[in-house]
C-alpha positions in Angstrom: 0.0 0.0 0.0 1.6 3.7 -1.2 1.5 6.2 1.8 -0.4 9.6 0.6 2.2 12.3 0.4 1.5 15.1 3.5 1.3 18.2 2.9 4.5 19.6 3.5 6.0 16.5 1.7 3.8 17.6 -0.9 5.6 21.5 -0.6 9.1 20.4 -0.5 8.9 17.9 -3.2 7.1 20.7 -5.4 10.0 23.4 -4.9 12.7 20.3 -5.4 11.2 20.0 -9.0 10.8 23.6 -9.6 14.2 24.1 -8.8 15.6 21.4 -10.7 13.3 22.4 -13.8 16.4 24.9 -14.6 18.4 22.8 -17.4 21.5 24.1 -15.7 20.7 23.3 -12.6 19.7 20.0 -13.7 23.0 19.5 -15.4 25.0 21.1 -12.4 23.1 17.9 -10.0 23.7 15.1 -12.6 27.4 16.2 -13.1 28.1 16.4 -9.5 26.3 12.8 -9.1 29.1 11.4 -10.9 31.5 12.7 -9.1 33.3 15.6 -6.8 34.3 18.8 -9.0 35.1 22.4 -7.9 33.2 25.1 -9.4 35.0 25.6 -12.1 35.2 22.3 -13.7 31.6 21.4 -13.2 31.0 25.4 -15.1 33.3 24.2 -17.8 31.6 20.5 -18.1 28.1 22.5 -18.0 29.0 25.2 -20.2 28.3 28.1 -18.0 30.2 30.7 -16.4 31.5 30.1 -13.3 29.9 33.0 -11.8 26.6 31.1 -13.2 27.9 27.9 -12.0 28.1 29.7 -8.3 24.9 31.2 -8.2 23.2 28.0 -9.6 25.5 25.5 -6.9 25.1 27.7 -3.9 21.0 27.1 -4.3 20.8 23.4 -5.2 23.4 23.2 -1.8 20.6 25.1 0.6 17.7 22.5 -0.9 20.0 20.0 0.3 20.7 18.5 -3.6 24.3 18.7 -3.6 26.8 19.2 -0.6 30.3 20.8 -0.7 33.6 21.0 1.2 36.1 23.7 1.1 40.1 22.9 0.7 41.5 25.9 0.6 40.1 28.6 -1.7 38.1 25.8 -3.6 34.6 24.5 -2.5 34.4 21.2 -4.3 30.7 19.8 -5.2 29.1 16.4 -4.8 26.0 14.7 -4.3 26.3 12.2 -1.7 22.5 11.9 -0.8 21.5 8.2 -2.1 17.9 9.3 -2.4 19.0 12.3 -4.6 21.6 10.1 -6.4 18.7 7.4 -7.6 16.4 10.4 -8.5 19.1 11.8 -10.7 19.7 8.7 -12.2 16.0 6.9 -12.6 15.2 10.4 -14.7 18.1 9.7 -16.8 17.1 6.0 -17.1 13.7 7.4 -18.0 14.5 9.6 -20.6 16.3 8.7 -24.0 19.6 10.6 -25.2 17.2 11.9 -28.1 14.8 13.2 -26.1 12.2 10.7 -26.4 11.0 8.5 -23.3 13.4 4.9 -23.0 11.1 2.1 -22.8 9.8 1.3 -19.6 11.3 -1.6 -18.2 8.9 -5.0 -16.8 6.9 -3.3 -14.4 7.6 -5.3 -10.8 4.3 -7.1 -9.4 5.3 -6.5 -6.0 4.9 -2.4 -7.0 1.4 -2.9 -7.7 0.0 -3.6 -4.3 
């Protein structure tokens, strides 16, 4: 049996998506889940500034999408979160290089309940 979503759940989960409906920003999580970058490399990889990169990075790490520690001058990016990791990559399971939606795999019985 699926739990309703509360209402706060409900809040949170809607600003999560609004703020990961930025391509960039989108981009900026996906890179990060891969691995740990400074600012400047995940600009470069994203094809940004790095003032963008910044702006972009310093709100996806208050919503608690990815995390950072400094060394140095240099704040270095990640996600480390393993439910934001699998949301990053079922999206990118879901969704076709082209565009187009990737066939949906058997659907699991034991989901259906």
């Amino acid at each position: 049996m699926v739990t309703q979503p509360t209402g706060p759940q409900l809040e949170v989960a809607a600003r999560t998506f609004a703020l990961l409906g930025a391509p960039v920003r989108l981009h900026l999580v996906a890179l990060a889940a891969d691995g740990e970058y400074d600012v400047g490399g995940l600009a470069e990889r994203a094809g940004v500034s790095t003032a963008t990169a910044s702006q972009h990075l310093s709100k996806l790490r208050l919503a608690g999408l990815v995390s950072a520690r400094r060394v140095g001058k240099h704040q270095y990016y990640t996600v480390d979160d393993p439910h934001v990791l699998m949301m990053v990559h079922q999206v990118f399971e879901h969704i076709a290089p082209d565009g187009s939606l990737a066939p949906d795999p058997p659907l699991d019985p034991t989901l259906r309940q």
